[in-house]
C-alpha positions in Angstrom: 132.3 -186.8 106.8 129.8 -186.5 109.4 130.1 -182.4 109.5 129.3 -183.1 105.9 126.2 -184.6 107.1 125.2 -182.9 110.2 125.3 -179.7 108.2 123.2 -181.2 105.3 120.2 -182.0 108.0 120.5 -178.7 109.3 120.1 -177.3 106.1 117.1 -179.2 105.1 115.9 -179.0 108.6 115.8 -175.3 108.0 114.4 -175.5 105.0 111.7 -177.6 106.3 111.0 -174.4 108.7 111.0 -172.0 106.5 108.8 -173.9 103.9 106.5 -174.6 107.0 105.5 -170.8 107.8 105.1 -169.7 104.3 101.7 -170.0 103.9 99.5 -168.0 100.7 96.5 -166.9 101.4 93.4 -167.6 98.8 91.2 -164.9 97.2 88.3 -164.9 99.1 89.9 -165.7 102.6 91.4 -164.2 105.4 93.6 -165.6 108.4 93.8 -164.9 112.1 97.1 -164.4 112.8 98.3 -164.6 116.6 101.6 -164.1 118.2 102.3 -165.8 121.7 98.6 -166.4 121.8 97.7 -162.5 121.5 95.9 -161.6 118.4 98.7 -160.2 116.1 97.3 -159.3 112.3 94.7 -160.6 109.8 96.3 -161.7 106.5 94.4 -161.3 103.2 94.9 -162.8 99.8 98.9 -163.5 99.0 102.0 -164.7 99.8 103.1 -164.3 104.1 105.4 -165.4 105.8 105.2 -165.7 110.0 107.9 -166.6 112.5 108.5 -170.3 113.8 107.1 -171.5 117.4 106.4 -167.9 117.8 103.2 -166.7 115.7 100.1 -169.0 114.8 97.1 -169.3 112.5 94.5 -169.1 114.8 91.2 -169.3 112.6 90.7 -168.8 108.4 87.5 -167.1 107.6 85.8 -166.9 104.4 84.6 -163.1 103.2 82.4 -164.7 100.4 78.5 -164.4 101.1 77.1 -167.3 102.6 73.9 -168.8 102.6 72.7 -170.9 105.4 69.2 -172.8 105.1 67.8 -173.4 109.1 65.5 -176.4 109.8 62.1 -175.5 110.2 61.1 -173.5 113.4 58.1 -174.3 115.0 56.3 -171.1 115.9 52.5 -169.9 117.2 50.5 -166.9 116.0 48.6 -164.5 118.0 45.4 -166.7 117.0 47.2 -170.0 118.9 48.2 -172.0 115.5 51.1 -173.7 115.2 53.2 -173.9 112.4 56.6 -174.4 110.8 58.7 -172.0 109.0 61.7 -172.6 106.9 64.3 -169.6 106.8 67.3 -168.7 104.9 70.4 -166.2 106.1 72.3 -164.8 103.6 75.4 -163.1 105.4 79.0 -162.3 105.2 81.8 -161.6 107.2 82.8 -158.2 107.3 85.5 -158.6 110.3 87.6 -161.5 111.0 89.0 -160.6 114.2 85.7 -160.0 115.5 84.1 -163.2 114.5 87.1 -165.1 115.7 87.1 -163.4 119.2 83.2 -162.3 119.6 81.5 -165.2 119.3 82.4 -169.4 119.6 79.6 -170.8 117.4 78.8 -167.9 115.1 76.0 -170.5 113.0 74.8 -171.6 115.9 74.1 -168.2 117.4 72.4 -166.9 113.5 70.2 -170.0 114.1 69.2 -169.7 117.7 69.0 -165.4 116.7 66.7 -166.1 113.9 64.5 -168.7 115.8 64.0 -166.1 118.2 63.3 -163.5 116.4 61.0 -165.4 113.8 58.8 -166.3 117.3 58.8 -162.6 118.9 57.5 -161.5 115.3 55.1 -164.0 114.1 53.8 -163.7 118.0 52.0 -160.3 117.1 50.6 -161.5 114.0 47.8 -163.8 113.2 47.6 -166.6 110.9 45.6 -164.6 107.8 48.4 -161.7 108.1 51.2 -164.4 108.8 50.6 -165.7 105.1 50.3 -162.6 103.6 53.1 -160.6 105.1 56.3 -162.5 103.7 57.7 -159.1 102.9 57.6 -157.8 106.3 58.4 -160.7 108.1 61.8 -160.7 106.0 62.7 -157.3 106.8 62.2 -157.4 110.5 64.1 -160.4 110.7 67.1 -159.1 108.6 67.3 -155.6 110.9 66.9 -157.6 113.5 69.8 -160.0 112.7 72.0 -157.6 111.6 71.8 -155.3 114.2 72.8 -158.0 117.1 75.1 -159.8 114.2 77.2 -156.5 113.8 79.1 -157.0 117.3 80.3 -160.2 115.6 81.8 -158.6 112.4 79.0 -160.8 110.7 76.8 -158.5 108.4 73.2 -160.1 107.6 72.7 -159.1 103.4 69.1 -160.8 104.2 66.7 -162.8 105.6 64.1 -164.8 103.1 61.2 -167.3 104.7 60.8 -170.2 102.5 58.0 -171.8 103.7 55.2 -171.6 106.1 53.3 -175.4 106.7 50.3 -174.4 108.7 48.4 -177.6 110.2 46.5 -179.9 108.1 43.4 -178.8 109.7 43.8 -175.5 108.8 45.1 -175.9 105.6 41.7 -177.8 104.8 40.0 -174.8 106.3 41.7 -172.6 103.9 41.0 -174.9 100.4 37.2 -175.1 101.3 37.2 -171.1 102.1 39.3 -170.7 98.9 37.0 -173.0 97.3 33.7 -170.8 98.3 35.1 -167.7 97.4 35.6 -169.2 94.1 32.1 -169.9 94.1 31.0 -167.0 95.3 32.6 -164.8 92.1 31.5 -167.5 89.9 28.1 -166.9 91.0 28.6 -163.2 90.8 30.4 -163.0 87.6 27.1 -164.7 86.3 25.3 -162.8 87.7 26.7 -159.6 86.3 27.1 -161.4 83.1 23.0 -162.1 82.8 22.3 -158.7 83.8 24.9 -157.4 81.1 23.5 -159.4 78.5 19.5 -157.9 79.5 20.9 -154.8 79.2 22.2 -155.1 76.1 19.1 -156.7 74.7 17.0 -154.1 76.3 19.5 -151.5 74.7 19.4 -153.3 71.1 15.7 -153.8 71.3 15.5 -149.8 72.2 17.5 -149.1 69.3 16.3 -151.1 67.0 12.2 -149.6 68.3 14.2 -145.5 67.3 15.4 -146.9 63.7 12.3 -148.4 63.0 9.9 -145.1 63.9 12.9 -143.3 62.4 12.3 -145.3 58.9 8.5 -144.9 59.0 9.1 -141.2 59.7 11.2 -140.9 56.6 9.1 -142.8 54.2 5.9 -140.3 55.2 8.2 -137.2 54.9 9.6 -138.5 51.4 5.6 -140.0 50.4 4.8 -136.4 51.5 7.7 -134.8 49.2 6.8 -137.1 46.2 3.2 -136.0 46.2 3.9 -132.2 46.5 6.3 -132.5 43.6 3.5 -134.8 41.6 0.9 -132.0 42.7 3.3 -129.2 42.1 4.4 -130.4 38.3 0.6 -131.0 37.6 0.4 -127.0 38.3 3.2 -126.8 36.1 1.8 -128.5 33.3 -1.6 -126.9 33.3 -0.4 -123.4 34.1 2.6 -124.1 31.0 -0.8 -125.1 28.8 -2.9 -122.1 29.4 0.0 -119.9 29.3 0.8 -121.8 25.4 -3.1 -121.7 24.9 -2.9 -118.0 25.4 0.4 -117.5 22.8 -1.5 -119.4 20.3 -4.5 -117.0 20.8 -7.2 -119.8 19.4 -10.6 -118.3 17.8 -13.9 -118.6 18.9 -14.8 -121.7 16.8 -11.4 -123.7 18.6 -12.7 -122.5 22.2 -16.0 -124.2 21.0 -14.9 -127.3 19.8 -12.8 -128.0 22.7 -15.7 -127.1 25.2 -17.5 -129.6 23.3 -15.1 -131.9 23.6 -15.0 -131.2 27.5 -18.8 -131.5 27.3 -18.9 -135.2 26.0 -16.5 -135.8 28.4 -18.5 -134.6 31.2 -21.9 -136.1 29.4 -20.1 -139.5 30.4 -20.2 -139.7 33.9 -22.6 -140.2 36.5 -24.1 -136.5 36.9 -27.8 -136.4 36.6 -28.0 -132.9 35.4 -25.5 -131.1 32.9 -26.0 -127.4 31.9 -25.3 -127.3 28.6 -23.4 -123.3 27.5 -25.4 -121.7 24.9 -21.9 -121.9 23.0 -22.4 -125.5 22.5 -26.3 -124.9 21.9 -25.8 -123.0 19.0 -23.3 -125.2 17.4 -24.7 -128.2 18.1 -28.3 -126.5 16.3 -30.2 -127.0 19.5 -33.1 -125.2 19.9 -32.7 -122.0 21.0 -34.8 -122.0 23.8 -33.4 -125.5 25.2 -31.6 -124.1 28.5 -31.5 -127.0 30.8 -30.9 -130.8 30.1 -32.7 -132.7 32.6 -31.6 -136.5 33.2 -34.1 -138.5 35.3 -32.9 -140.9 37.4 -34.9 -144.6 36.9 -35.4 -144.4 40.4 -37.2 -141.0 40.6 -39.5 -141.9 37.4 -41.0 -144.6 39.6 
């Protein structure tokens, strides 16, 4: 009866053991394995297995990215202004054993690294470039980093700064300089807008000046055009009568008559002497040796 037992708690003692050094590793994860305190293997994601009192888990490391956001460092620029700038490291573990057996603190050297860095390289710069070089700033830093990280089986991805808090004082600086150079192209964009607009008026007025001499220009060439075709069908008219006057071949006693007609016409007007054709003479039973109808003027008489 008591083999019966003593066996028993051997068995489950061994079970115990056995359930005790199976350990399974998660995706994502690796583990340090040592063996009599000497670095033995590095387990990844699965099912292992190591030997009691013997081998040991000496540190699990995560091979996801990380993302580690610093407290603000307090740096100065090659001007002498102080200011404060938040960083964040984005890294991951690309060697366990390294990390495990380079380095104790491994955040705590990234931190102190970065602080470093950050003040070597906003050092050289001054405050107008500081702001304006994020880009650059970011790079150095992440070379930097992963070039004294790489010893540590820790590879920097990179490096982005997420704020930089100048002083107050300067910061006021700034928003009344940023406020006068806002003035300053207001006052230029009106500037350029009045002188626009005088331009075009000057343009519109010039313009308009062309189409109006244009328009007079046209109505003297077409007045011009309108009286040569008036004088030119008048032509046409009398040169189409003589030419049917001729066809009709009138006698002597029609080519009286009408001159007699033309000479009542004439007798109208204002002419103070008329010569009268002996044509008309004769018809008219003048006296043949009537040549010359003189008119006296009332004016003369006296």
């Amino acid at each position: 009866m008591l083999s019966t037992i003593f066996l028993t708690f051997i068995v489950f003692v061994l079970i115990m053991i056995v359930m005790a050094n199976v350990r399974i590793v998660p995706q994502g994860r690796v583990y340090v394995v040592e063996r009599l305190g000497t670095y033995l293997c590095t387990w990844g994601a699965g099912l292992h297995v190591k030997l009691p009192f013997v081998d040991r888990i000496a540190n699990k490391v995560s091979i996801k990215e990380q993302v580690v956001d610093f407290v603000p460092q307090s740096v100065i620029t090659k001007d002498n202004v102080t200011m404060q700038i938040d960083t964040v490291v984005f890294f991951q573990v690309t060697d366990a054993k390294m990390l495990t057996y380079g380095v104790e603190y491994p955040l705590s050297a990234i931190e102190n690294l970065t602080a470093t860095t950050l003040r070597n390289i906003i050092g050289s710069l001054e405050l107008d470039h500081t702001l304006t070089s994020r880009d650059q700033i970011n790079s150095t830093i992440t070379e930097t980093l992963d070039k004294a990280t790489d010893k540590w089986g820790i590879k920097v991805n990179r490096v982005e700064v997420k704020n930089i808090v100048p002083p107050q004082e300067i910061m006021a600086a700034m928003e009344r300089q940023m406020k006068a150079e806002r003035e300053k192209r207001e006052s230029i964009l009106l500037a350029e807008g009045e002188k626009q607009s005088k331009i075009l008026i000057a343009e519109g007025e010039k313009e308009s000046a062309i189409l109006r001499a244009d328009a007079v220009k046209e109505q003297k060439i077409r007045e011009a055009a309108g009286e040569a075709e008036a004088i030119l069908a008048v032509q046409r008219a009398v040169a189409d009568s003589i030419k049917m006057l001729n066809e009709s071949a009138p006698s002597k006693e029609v080519v009286a008559l009408k001159s007699l007609e033309a000479f009542g016409k004439a007798a109208d007007g204002q002419a103070t002497k008329i010569i009268i054709p002996s044509e008309i003479q004769g018809l008219a039973g003048l006296a043949a040796s009537l040549k010359e109808l003189v008119k006296e003027d009332p004016k003369e008489a006296k």
